[in-house]
C-alpha positions in Angstrom: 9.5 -28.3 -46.4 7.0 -26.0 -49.0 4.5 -28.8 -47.8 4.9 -27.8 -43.8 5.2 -24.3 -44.8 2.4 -23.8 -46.8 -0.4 -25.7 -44.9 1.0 -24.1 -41.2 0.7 -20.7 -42.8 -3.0 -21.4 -44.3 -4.0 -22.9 -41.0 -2.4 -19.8 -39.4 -4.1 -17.7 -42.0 -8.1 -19.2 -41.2 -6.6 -19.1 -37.5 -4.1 -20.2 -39.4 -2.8 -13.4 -43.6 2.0 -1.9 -50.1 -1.7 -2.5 -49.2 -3.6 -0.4 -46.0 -5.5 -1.9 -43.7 -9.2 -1.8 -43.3 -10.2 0.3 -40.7 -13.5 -0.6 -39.5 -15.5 0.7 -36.8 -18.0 -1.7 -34.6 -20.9 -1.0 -36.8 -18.6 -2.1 -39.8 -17.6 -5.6 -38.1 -21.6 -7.1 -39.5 -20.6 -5.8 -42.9 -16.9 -7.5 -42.8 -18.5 -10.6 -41.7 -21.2 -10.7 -44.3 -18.8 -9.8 -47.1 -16.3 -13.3 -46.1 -19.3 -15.2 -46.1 -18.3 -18.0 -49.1 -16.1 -19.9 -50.8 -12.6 -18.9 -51.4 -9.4 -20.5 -53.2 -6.1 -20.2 -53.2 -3.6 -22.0 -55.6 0.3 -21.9 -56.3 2.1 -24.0 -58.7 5.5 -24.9 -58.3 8.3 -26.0 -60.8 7.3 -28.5 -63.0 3.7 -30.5 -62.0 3.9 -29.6 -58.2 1.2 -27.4 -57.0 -0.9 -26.5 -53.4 -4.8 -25.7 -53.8 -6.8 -24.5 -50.9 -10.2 -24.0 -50.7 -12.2 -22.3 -47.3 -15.6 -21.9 -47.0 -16.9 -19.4 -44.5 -20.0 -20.1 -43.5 -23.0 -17.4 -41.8 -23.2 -19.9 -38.7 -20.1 -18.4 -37.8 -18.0 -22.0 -39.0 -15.1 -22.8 -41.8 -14.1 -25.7 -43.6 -10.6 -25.5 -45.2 -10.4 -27.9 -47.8 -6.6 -28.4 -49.0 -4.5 -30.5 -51.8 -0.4 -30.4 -52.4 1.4 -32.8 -54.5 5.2 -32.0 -54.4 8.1 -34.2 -55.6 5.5 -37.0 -56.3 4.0 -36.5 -52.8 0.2 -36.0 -52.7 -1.3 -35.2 -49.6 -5.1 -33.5 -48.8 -7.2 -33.1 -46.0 -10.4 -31.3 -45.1 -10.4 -29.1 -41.5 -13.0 -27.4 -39.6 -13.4 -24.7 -37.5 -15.4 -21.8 -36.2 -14.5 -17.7 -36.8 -15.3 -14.0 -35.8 -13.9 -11.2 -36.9 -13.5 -7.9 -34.7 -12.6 -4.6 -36.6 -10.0 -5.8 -39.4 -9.1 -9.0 -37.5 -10.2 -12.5 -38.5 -10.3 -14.4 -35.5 -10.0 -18.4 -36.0 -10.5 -21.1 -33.4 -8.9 -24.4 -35.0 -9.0 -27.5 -32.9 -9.5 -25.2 -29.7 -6.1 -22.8 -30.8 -7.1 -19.2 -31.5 -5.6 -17.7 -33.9 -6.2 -13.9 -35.3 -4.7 -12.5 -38.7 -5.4 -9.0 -39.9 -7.7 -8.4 -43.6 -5.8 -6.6 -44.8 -8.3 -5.7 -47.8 -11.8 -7.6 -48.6 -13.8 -7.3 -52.1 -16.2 -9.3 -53.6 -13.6 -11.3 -55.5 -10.3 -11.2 -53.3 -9.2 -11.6 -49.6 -5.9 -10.4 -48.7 -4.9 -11.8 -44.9 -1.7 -11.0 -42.9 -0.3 -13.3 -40.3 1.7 -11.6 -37.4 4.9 -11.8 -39.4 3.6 -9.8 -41.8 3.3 -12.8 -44.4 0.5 -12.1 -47.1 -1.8 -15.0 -48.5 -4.3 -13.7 -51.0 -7.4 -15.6 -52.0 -10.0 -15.2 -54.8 -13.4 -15.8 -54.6 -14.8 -19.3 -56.3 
């Protein structure tokens, strides 16, 4: 069930994530874009040698690859997933297998990424 819930919400997440919200103005959106623009992990370990890795890679061309590996109770599963993105203010707009997804940024640095899905579920990912 971690397996199922983990991967919908990263898919949900690229789709497809008490901090404020970025509040950015149209001539901001170039800037937002620009600062996504690389490679991104994020990683959580489970009880004893279960864990889920995922790895996106926003690209300039306006594209993504999510790159993602779980093993849990002995399971191991990966698989690599493409896309394209925009983002509009302080939402990240993903189109995944032709379903459009948007999450809010909730906060962007040069080393983390903090999204918000419409349930208000956080994932946060560092820069590689």
């Amino acid at each position: 069930m971690k397996t199922i819930f983990k991967h919908l919400f990263s898919i949900i997440a690229i789709l497809t994530m008490s901090v404020g919200f970025i509040s950015c103005d149209d001539g901001n959106s170039e800037n937002e874009a620009s600062s996504i623009i690389g490679t991104w992990i994020y990683e959580e370990d489970y009880d004893d040698d279960d864990y889920y890795y995922e790895e996106i890679t926003f690209k300039s061309n306006g594209t993504f690859i999510v790159k993602w590996e779980e093993y849990y109770y002995g399971d191991y599963d990966s698989d690599t997933e493409r896309g394209t993105y925009e983002i509009d203010g302080d939402e990240l707009i993903v189109d995944f297998d032709d379903e459009i997804s948007i999450v809010t940024i909730v906060s962007i640095t040069s080393s983390k990424l903090v999204l918000e899905d419409e349930e208000g579920d956080r994932i946060i990912y560092y820069r590689d």
